[in-house]
Phi, psi and omega in degrees: 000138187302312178283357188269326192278323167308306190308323187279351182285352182273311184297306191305325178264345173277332184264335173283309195302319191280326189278311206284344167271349188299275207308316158342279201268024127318302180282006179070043184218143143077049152319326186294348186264013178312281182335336162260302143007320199275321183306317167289316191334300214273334167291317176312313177295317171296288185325319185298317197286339154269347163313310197300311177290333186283284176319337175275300190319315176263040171052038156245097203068036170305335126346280166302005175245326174289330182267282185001294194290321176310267203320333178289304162318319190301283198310318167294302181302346169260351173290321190291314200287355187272343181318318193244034216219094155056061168296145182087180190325305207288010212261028157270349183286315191310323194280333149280329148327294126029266236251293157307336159302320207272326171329266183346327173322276201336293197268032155271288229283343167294314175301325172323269169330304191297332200288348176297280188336293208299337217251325159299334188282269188341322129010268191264000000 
């Protein structure tokens, strides 16, 4: 599917774009980009939820498209929410937490996405 494909290309460059400012506010640099950090996010997040919706509609890994759509929540509520999430020397474990969750995304919606592509190649 065309859109599956797109979508994933968006998520691949919305997650390069997030780790390299995530490592900004790792380092004490580019506080000033939350607001964009949050903005790519709710798109990273959206792009997923629809590769997820595009596999229910077509009746497929529907399981794996319902923990997808779970797991997309997981990502946003714990993006909003870490700031205030275990503070102090210890708050790097959240940001790698984080930082693995949103990761964790990818090979759902690839496994998602590849079961599209194959099943239109099968198809035609």
């Amino acid at each position: 599917m065309v859109l599956s494909r797109s979508l994933l290309a968006v998520m691949r460059v919305a997650m390069a774009v997030q780790v390299i400012v995530g490592i900004g506010f790792w380092t004490g640099h580019w506080y000033g980009l939350v607001n964009v950090h949050m903005a790519i996010g709710v798109l990273y997040v959206l792009a997923f939820w629809v590769i997820a919706g595009a596999a229910i509609a077509q009746k497929r890994a529907t399981g794996l498209a319902l923990f997808a759509i779970l797991w997309g929540i997981v990502i946003a509520a714990f993006g909003m929410m870490q700031q205030r999430i275990l503070p102090g020397d210890l708050h790097w474990i959240i940001r790698v937490l984080h930082l693995a969750i949103g990761i964790a995304a990818m090979p759902l919606a690839e496994r998602l996405a590849a079961g599209q592509m194959r099943e239109l190649a099968h198809a035609a």
